[in-house]
N, C-alpha and C positions, 0 to 999 in steps of 0.2 A: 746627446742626451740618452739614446736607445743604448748604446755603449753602456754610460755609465749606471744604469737601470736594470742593464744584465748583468753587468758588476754587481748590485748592489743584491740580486736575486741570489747570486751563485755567494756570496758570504752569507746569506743569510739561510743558505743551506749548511753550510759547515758549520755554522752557530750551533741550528738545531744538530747536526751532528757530533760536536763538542759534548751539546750540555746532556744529549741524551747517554753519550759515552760517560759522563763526567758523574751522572746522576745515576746510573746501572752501577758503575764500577762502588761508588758511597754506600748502593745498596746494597752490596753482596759481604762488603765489607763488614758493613755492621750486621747483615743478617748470620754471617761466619761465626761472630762472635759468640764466645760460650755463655755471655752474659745474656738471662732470660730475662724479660720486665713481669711474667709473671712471679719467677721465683722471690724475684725483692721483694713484693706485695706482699709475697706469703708469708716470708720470712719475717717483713717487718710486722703483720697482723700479728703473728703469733708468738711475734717477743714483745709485744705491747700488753696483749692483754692473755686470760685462759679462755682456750679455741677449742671446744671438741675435734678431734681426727676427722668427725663426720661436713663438718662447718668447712675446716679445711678444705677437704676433696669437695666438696661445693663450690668454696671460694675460686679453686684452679680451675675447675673447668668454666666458670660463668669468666672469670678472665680469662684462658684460654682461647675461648669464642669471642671473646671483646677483642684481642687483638690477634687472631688469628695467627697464635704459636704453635697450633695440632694441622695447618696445612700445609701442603708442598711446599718446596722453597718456589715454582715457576704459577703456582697459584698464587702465591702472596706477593711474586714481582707483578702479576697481571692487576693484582689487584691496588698494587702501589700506584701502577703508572692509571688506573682508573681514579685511583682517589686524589692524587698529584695536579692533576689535568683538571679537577674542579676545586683545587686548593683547601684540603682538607684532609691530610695524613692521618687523622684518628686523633684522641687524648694525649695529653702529655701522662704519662709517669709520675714527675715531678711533682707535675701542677695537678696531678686528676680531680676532678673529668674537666681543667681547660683543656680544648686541642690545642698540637704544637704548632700551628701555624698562628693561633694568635699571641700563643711566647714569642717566637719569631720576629712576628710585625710589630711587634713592641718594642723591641732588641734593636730589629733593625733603622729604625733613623736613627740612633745614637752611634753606631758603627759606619754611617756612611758618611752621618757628618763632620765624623774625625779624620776619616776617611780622605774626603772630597776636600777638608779643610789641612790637613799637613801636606796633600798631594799639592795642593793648586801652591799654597805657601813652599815647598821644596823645591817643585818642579822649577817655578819662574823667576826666584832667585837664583838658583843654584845655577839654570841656563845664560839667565844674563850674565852673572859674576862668574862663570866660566865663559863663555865668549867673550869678555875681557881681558882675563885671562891669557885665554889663547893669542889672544891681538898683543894686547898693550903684556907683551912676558917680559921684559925687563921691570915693571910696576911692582915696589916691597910689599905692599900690601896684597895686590894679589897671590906673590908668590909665597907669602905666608900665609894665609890663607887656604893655598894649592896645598900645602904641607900640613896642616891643619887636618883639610879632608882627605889627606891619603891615611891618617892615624885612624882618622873615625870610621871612615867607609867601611873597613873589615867590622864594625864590632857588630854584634846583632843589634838588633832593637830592643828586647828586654834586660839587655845588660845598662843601656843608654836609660831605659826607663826606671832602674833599681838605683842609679847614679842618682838619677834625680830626685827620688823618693828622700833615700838619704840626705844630701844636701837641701832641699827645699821644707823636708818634711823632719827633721832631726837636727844637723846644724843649724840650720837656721830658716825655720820653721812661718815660711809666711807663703807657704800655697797648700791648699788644698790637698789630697795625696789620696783620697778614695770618693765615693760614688762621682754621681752625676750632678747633682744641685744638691742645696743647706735643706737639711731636714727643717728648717723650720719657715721655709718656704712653700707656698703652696704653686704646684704646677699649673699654669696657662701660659697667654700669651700676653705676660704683662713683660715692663722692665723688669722687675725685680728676678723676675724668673731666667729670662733672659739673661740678664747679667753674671748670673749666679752657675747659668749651665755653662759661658765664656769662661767665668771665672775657673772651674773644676777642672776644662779640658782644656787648658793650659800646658800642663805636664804630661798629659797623653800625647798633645799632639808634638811639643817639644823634642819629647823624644826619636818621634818618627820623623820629624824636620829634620835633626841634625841629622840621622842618618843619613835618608833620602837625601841631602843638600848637598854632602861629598859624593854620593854617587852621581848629580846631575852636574855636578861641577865637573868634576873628574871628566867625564863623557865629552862631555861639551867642549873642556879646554883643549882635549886631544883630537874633535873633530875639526875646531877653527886652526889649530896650529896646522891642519894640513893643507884648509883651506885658501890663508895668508899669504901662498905661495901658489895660487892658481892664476894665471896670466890677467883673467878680466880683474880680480884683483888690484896688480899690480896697475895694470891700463887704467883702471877709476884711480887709482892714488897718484898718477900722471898725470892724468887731465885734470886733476884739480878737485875731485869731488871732496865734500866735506868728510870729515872723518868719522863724525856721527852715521854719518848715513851711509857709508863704507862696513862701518863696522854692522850696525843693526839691519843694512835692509841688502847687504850683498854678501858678508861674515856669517853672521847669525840666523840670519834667515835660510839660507842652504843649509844648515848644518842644523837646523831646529827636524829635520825631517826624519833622519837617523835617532834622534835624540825621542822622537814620538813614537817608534818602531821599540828603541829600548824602552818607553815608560809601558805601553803594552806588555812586553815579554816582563817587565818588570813589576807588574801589578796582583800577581799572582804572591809571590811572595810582601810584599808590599799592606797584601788583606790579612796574609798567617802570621805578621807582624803585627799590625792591628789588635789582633784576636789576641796574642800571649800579650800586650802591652796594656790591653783593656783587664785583665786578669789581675795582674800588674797591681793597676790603680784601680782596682773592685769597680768600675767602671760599667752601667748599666747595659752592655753592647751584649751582641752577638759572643764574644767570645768568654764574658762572666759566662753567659747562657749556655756555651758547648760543654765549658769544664764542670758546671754544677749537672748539666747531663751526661758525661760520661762519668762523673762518680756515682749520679744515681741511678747510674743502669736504663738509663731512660732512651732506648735506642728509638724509639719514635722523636725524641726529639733531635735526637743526635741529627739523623736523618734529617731532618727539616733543616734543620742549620746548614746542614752540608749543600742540601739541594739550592737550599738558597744561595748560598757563598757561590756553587758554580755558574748559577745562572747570573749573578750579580758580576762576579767577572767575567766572564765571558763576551756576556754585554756590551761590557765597559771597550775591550779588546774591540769586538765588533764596531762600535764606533767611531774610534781611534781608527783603526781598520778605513774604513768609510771617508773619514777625512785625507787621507792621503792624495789622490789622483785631483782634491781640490785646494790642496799646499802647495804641489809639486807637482808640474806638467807633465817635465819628464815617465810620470809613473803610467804607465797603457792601462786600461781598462779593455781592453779586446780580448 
């Protein structure tokens, strides 16, 4: 237990090492950029209405000082990582004067849930229907199937997400194809709302299933095919063990552990999938929320989005991370 405790200390220093990398690197980036959030303000005030010149130079500097565009770039990191740490990034742009972390936290369960919901759906089919796969490889169905997911696996996710727009939304027009729930629904937590948020994220998460489903297939059928030829293998299919339990608790269970290794490394892209596929289908998430912040210049929000995305995977990796050494003996925590 002291073993796995040190283990569990020394990840969650890399964590913080990640995300503070993860979350610097977001910031310089967007600080880099030539886009001001004062200058859009200004510019939009004074194509709206007539601004004296003196009104103007007012306006700049009181926003200037509001979001601290006239200090140092390593005064404004200090002062990030102070306002970060109490969860308060300043105003959105977009939304002013909401701050961007409650854009954000608004954003974000709609992004996790499609999330968490195409992941758990791709992952567990695609692992089992590949470790069948790999066993039973003479079977037509799996091996079409197999073929199936080698076409789809290359394609991206918003090409899969556009397919279906069209088809669902134009041929033959019986899902949903933009937000989150029926405008004419009022949000809580009744059925009706409920139903109606099921109903919408159908085709967001569809798209992300089929992907995700040939890359867990694929994995999976090429770890059990190596598996099938490992001697205690053979010896359980000798002494008579049942073939269900061959296959799912001696097949697929050693080969589920490399397959959790790749859903980690594979979760990064997995979220920037997400993000263009929630754009996609104008879809209330996180990633509506980045694009309408990077065309409004809104680099406070950008920011928040970003910080959050890395601490959200990161997380997730960390976890994952965590459960290993309690899957699989073999892995040392010393």
């Amino acid at each position: 237990m002291r073993d796995y405790l040190t283990f569990v200390l020394k990840r969650l220093l890399q964590l913080a090492a990640v995300v503070f990398a993860g979350i610097s690197a977001a910031f310089f980036i967007t600080h880099l950029s030539p886009i001001s959030p004062v200058d859009m303000i200004v510019n939009r005030v004074a194509a709206q209405a007539s601004v004296s010149p003196l009104a103007i130079m007012e306006l700049r500097e009181s926003l200037s000082a509001l979001f601290g565009t006239d200090l140092p770039l390593h005064i404004k990191y200090f002062n990030f990582w102070t306002r970060f740490l109490v969860g308060d990034l300043g105003p959105s742009l977009l939304a002013f004067p909401t701050p961007a972390m409650n854009l954000v936290m608004r954003a974000l369960p709609w992004t996790v849930g499609l999330l968490m919901t195409s992941i758990l759906i791709s992952w567990t089919i695609g692992n089992i229907l590949g470790g069948l796969g790999g066993y039973y490889q003479n079977n037509r169905f799996l091996k079409a199937f197999g073929v199936v997911a080698m076409g789809v696996q290359p394609i991206p996710y918003y090409i899969v997400a556009f397919l279906l727009v069209l088809l669902f939304g134009y041929f033959w027009p019986v899902m949903p194809i933009s937000g989150g729930f029926s405008i004419n629904v009022r949000p809580g937590f009744t059925f009706e709302f409920i139903a109606s948020v099921i109903h919408h994220s159908i085709l967001p998460a569809a798209s992300l299933v089929i992907v995700g489903l040939g890359i867990s297939f694929l994995g999976m059928r090429a770890m059990v095919s190596n598996i099938v030829t490992e001697d205690y293998v053979t010896y359980a299919e000798l002494a008579g063990v049942k073939t269900e339990r061959v296959v799912f608790f001696y097949v697929i269970r050693n080969a589920m552990v490399p397959q959790l290794t790749g859903l980690a490394m594979a979760l990064g892209g997995i979220f920037s999938g997400t993000i263009i596929t929630e754009q996609v289908f104008a879809y209330p998430g996180l990633g509506a929320l980045l694009v309408s912040a990077v065309n409004a210049g809104d680099t406070t929000l950008v920011l928040a989005v970003s910080s959050i995305a890395v601490v959200a995977v990161a997380s997730a990796i960390f976890v994952i991370d965590l459960l290993h050494p309690l899957l699989d003996p073999r892995v040392k925590v010393k």
